[in-house]
C-alpha positions in Angstrom: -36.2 -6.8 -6.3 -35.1 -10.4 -5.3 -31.4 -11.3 -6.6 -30.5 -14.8 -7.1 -28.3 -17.1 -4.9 -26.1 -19.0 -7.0 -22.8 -21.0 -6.6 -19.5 -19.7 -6.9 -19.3 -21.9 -10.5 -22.6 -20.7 -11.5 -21.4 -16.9 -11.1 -17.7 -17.9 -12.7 -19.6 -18.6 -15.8 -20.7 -15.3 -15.8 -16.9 -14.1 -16.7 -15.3 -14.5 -20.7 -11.8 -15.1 -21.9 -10.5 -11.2 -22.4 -13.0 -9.6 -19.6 -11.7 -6.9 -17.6 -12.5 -8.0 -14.0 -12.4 -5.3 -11.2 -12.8 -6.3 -7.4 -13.6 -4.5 -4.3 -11.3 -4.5 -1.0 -7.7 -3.0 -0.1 -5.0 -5.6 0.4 -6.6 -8.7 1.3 -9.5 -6.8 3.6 -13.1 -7.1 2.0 -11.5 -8.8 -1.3 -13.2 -11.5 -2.9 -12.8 -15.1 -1.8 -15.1 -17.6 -3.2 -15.7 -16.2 -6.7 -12.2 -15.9 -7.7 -10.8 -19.6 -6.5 -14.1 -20.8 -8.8 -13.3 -18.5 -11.4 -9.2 -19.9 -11.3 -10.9 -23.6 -11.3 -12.7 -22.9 -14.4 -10.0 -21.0 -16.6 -8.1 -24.9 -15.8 -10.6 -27.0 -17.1 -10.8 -24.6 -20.3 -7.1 -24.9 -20.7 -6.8 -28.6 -19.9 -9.8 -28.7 -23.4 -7.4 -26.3 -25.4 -9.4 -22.9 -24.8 -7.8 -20.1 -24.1 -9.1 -18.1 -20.8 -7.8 -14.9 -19.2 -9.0 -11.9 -17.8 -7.2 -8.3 -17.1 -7.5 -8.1 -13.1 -8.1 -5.2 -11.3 -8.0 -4.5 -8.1 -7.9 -1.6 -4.5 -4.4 -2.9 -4.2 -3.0 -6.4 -3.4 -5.0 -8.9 -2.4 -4.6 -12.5 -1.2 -4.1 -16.5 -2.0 -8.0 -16.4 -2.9 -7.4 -14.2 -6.0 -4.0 -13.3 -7.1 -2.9 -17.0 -6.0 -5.5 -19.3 -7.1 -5.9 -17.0 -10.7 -2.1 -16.7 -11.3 -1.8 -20.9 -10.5 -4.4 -21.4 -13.0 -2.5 -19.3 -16.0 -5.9 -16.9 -16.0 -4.3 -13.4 -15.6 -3.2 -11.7 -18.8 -3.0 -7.7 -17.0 -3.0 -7.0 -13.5 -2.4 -3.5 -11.8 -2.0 -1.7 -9.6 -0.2 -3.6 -6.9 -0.2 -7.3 -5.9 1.5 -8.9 -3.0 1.8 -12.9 -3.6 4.8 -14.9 -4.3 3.3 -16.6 -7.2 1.9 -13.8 -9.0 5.3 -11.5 -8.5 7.4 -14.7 -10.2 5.1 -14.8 -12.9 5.4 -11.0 -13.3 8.9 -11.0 -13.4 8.9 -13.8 -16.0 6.8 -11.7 -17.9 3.4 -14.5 -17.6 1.3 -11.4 -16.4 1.7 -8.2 -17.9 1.8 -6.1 -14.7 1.8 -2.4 -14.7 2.2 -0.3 -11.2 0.3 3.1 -11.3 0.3 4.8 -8.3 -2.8 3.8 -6.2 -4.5 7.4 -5.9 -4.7 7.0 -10.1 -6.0 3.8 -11.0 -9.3 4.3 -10.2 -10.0 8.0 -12.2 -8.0 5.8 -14.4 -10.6 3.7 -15.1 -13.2 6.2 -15.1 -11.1 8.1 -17.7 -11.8 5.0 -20.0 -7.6 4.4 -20.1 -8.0 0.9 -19.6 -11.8 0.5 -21.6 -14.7 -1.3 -20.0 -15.2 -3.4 -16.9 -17.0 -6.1 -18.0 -17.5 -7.1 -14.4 -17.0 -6.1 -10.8 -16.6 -8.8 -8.1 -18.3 -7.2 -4.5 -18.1 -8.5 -1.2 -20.6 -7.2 1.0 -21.5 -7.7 4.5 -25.6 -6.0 4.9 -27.9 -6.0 1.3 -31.0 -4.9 0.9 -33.4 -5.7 -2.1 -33.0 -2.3 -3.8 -28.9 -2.2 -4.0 -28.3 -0.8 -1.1 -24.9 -2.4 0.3 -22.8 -2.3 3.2 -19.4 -3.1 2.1 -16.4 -5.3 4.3 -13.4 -4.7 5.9 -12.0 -2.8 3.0 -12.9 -0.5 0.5 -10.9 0.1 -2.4 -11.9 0.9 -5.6 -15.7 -0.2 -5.4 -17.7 2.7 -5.5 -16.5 3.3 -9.0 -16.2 0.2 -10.4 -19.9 -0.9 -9.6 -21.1 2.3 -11.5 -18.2 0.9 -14.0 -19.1 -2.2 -14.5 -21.9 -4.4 -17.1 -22.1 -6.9 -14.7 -21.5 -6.7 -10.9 -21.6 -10.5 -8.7 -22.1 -9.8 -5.3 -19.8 -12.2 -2.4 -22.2 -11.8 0.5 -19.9 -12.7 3.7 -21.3 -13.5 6.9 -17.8 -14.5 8.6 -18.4 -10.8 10.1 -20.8 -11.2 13.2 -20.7 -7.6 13.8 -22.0 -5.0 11.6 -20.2 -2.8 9.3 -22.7 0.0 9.0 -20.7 3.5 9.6 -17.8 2.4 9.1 -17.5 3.8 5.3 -17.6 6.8 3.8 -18.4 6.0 -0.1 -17.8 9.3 -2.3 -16.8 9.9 -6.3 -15.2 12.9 -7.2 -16.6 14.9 -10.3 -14.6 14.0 -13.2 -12.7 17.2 -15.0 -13.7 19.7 -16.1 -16.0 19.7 -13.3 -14.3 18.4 -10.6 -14.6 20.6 -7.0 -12.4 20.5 -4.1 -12.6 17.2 -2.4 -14.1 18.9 1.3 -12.3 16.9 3.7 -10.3 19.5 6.2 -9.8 16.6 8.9 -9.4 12.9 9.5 -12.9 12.4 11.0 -14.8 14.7 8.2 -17.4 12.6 5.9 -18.3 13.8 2.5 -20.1 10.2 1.6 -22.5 8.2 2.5 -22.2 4.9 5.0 -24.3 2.7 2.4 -22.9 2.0 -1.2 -26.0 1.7 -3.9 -25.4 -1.1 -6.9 -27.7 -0.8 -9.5 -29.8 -3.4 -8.8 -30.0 -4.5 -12.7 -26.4 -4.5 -12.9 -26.7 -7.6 -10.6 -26.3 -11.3 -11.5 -25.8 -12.8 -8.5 -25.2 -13.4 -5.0 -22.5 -15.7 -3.7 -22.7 -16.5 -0.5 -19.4 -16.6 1.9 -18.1 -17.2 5.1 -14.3 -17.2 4.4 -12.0 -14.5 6.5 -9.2 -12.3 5.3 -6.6 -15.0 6.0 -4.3 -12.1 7.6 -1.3 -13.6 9.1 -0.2 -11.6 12.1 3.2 -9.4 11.5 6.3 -10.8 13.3 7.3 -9.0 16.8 9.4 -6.1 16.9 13.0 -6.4 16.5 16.1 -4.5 18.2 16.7 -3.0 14.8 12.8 -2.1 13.7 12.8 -0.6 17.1 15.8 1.6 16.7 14.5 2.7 13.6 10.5 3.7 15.3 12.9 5.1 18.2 14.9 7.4 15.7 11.6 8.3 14.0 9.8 9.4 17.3 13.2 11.3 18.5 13.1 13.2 15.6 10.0 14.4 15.0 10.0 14.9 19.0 12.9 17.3 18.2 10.5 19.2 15.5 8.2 19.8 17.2 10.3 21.4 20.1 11.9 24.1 17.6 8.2 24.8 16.6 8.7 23.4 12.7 6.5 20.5 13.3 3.0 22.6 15.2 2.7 21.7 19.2 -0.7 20.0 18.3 0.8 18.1 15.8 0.1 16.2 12.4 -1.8 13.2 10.7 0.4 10.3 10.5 0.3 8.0 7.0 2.3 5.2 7.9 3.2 2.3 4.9 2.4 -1.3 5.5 4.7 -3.9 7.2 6.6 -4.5 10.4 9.1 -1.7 10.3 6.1 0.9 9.7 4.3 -0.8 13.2 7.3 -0.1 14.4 7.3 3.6 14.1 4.0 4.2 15.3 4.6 2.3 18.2 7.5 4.2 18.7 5.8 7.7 18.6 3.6 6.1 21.0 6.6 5.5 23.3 7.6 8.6 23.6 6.5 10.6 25.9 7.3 14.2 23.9 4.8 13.0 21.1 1.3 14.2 21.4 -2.0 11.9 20.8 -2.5 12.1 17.3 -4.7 11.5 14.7 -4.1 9.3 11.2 -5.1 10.0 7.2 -3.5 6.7 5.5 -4.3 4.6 3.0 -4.3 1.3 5.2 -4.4 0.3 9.1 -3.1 -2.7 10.7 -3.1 -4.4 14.1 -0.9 -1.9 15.5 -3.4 0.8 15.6 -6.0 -1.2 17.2 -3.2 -1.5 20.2 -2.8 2.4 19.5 -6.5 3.4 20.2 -6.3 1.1 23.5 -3.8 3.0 25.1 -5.9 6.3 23.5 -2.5 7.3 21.5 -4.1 7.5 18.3 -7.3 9.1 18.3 -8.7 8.8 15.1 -7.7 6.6 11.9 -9.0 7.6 8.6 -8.1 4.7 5.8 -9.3 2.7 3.1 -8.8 -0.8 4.5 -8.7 -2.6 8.0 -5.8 -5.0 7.1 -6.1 -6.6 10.2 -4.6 -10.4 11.3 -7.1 -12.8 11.7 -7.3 -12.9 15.4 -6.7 -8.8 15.3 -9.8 -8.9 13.4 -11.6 -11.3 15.9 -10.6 -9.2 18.5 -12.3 -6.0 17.0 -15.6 -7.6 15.8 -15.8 -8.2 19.9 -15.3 -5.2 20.4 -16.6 -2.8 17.4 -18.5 -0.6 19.3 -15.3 0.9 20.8 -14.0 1.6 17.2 -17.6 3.0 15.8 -16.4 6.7 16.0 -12.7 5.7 15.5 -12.4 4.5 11.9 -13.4 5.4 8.9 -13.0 3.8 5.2 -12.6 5.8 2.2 -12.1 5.0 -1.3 -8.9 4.9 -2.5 -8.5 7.9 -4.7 -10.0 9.8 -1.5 -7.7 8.1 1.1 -4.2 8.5 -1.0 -5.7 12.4 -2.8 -2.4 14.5 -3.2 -4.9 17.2 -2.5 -6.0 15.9 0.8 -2.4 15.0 1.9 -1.0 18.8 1.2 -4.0 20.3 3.1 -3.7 18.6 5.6 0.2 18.2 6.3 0.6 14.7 6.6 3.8 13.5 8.1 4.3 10.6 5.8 6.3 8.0 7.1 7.2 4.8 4.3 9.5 2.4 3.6 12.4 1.9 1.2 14.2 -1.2 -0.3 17.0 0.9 -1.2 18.1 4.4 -0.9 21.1 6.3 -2.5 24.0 8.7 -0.9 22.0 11.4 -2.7 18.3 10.8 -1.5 17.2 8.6 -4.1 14.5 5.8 -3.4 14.0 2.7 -4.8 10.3 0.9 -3.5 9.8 -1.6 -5.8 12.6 -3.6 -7.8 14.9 -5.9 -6.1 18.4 -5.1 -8.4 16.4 -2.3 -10.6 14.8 -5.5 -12.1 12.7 -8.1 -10.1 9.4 -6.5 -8.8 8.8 -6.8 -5.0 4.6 -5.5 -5.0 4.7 -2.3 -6.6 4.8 1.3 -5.6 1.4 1.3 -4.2 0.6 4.7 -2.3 3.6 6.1 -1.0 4.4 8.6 -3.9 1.1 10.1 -3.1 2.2 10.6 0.5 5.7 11.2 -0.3 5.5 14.2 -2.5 2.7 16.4 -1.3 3.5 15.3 2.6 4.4 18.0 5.2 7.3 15.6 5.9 8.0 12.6 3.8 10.5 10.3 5.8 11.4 7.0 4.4 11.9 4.4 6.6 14.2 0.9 6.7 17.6 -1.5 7.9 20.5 -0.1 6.5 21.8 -3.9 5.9 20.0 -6.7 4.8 21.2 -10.6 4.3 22.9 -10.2 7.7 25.2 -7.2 6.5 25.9 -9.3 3.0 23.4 -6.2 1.4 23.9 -2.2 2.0 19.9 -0.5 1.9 22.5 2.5 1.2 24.2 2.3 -1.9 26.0 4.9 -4.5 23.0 5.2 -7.1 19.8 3.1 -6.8 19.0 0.5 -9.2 15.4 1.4 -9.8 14.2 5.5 -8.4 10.6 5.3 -7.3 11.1 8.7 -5.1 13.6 11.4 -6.7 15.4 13.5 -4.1 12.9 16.3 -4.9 10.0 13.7 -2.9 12.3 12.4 0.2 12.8 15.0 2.7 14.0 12.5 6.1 15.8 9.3 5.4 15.6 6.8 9.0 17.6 3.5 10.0 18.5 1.7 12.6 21.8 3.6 12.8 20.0 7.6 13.2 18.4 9.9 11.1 19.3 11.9 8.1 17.4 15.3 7.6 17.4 16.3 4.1 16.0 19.3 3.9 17.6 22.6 2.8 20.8 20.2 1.3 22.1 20.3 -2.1 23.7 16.7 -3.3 27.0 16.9 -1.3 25.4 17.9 1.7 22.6 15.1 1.7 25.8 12.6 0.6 27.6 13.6 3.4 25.0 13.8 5.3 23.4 10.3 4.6 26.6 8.5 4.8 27.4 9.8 8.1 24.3 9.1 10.3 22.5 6.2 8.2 24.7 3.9 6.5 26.1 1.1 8.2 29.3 0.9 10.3 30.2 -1.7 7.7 29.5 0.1 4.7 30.7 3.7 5.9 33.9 3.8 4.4 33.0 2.3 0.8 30.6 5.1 0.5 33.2 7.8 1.7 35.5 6.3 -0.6 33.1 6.1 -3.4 32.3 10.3 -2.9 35.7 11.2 -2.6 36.3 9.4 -6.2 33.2 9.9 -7.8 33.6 13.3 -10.1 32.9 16.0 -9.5 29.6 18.0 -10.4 26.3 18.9 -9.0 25.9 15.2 -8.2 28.9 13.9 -7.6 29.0 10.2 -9.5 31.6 7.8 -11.2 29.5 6.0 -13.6 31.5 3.1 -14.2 31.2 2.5 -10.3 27.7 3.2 -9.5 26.7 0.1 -9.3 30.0 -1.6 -7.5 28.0 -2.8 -4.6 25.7 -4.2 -6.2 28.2 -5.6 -9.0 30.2 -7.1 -5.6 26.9 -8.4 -4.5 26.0 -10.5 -8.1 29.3 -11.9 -8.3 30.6 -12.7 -4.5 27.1 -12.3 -2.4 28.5 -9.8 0.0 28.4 -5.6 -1.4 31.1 -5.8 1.1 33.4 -6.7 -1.4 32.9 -4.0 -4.0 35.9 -3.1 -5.7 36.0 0.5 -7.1 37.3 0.5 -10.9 
């Protein structure tokens, strides 16, 4: 079977007011690029005649100014879920333009094949290899695509041919069995495949094929600062030190490591130091840093569901894919962020935190417990089956105007029951085996800022007395200080 070539307006008009859209990739790796900015164009010209034109969007996890941009400039998102990462679309959120809702990422897609959401009208698929029977080779991410093209009434396909090196091997496409007849999922290592490297579409299902040359548009992460490398130090130091008393094994763990610059960071700090073994990683996203990793044969092997890679990162690796062949591996999401995966295999989860609380609390997501940041993406899969969930960040912010440590957080993502290890620049707090005071005390003494140590001991020593030690009326004093002077330095205890 031939499919069609037609333009990226020709396959927009394949796309209604009310549609729910799904799309393949992880971040903004293997995410649509031309579809989408046609689709955005078209939902403007409708509005500018007095139609109304929306769609519920869909997606692996964020994605980039090509789709959650372009769509949220033109007024054409009604839903979104489960995690976006763009300026514009997290203002419109917050001003309650989109309705966003933030599942964890290891749900959304059985969510959809539970029917929770209803139909997908159509899935958006960028591929890089097609044959005339279905048969794909997907991009540089994988996502949700394996179930939403058996989801879907209609699938367009976005053939790219900005990658000059092939894909093939690099994924590992597998649906679990739905309950009551789901099995266990038989993954026992990072490097075990259960899938198969080639995704089949039904060929009916297709309308289309777009073709593309557009990249990820990745902009490299900033360099390492003294206080993200404090915080990878304190990381590697630590779990150096667990592994010497024989609680962390000799041959050590997978690694999950959250996205951003202080999560590069740690890894390069475990690969600094010289008491942490070569190890292996089970994550649900990979980044320039781990390319630099597998140079220097630190990490081994990378199991993930999206190469969110820089543009010139990603240059660098098409040059040079043969080294990574039997290196990386790409797994759906529900497979790469499985709670039942993570327990087996004892994943030392390492994420980040906007905000944490004397008491272990961990806020991920909401700026003042009320403006999104991008949503909770995967770390409460890693965080509360992990072997070791640490949560990572700065203990100031704003250039010591914000405390990352404060009483109560204004928004919990991650009880105390999830977060075991709390890191900053200033050392490490080991949770473990605690109860409330004990983490309080403990938190305050070896995380929090010099600034900010004795407003938190003073804060304890009023707060009353009970299994959690709080004073309601001043749980929210630094950030109170902050709304009204710009500096939780100036909290005033009532």
């Amino acid at each position: 079977m031939s499919f069609p070539f037609i333009t990226p307006d020709e396959a927009a008009l394949h796309i209604n007011n009310g549609d729910n859209v799904a799309l393949s990739g992880f971040t903004a790796s293997g995410t649509p690029k031309i579809v989408t900015v046609a689709l955005a164009n078209r939902a403007m010209v409708l509005h500018a005649q007095g139609k109304p034109f929306k769609i519920n969007l869909y997606t692996g996890a964020s994605t980039n100014d090509f789709v959650d941009g372009a769509l949220t400039r033109a007024n054409a998102i009604a839903q979104r879920a489960p995690y976006q990462g763009t300026r514009v679309t997290r203002e419109a959120a917050n001003k309650g333009k989109i309705h966003y809702y933030d599942p964890h990422l290891s749900h959304m897609t059985q969510d959809l094949r539970y029917g929770f959401i209803g139909d997908i009208d159509v899935a958006i698929v960028e591929v890089t290899e097609m044959s005339p029977n279905g048969d794909v080779i997907l991009g540089a991410g994988l996502g949700m695509t394996p179930t939403i093209v058996r989801l879907a009434k209609k699938v367009i396909i976005e053939y790219s041919s900005y990658y000059h090196s092939s894909f093939r091997g690099f994924h590992d496409n597998y649906v679990p069995l739905d309950p009551p007849h789901r099995r266990e999922i038989p993954i026992y290592s990072p490097e075990d495949r259960i899938g198969s490297p080639v995704l089949h579409i039904d060929p009916a299902k297709i309308v289309g094929v777009v073709p593309s040359n557009e990249s990820e548009s990745i902009k490299q992460f900033t360099e390492r600062t003294d206080v993200t490398r404090a915080i990878g130090y304190n990381v590697a130091a630590f779990l150096a030190e667990q592994i010497k008393k024989g609680i962390v094994p000799k041959e050590f763990l997978p690694i999950q490591s959250g996205v951003g610059n202080v999560a590069n960071a740690a890894l390069y700090g475990l690969a600094e130091n010289p008491d942490i073994p070569n190890f292996k990683m089970f994550t649900e996203v990979i980044q320039d840093a781990v390319m630099d990793l597998m140079k220097q044969g630190k990490c081994t092997f990378a199991s993930t569901c999206g190469f969110a890679f820089s543009d010139d990162a990603m240059l660098s690796f098409m040059n040079d894919i043969d080294f990574y062949r039997n290196k990386l591996l790409m797994r759906p999401s529900e497979i790469s962020n499985s709670p039942e995966i993570v327990r087996r295999l004892g994943l030392i989860a390492m994420n980040t935190a906007l905000e944490c609380d004397i008491y272990g609390f961990v806020n991920s997501t909401h700026v003042d417990g009320t403006y999104m940041m991008n949503g909770i993406g995967g770390s409460g899969d890693f965080a509360r089956n992990a072997y070791i969930s640490i949560f990572l960040c700065p203990s100031i912010q704003k250039g010591g105007r914000i405390s990352a440590i404060v009483p109560m957080v204004s928004h919990v993502d991650h009880t105390d029951h999830c977060v075991r290890v709390i890191v900053t620049e200033q050392g490490v707090a080991d949770l473990r085996g605690k109860d409330p005071l004990q983490r309080a005390e403990c938190i305050i003494e070896n995380c929090v800022h010099p600034d900010y140590k004795e407003i938190l001991r003073d804060y304890l020593r009023q707060a009353r007395r009970g299994h959690i030690h709080h004073n309601l009326a001043n749980s929210f004093a630094l950030h109170r200080a902050y709304a009204e002077t710009g500096d939780m330095r100036n909290a005033v205890f009532l």
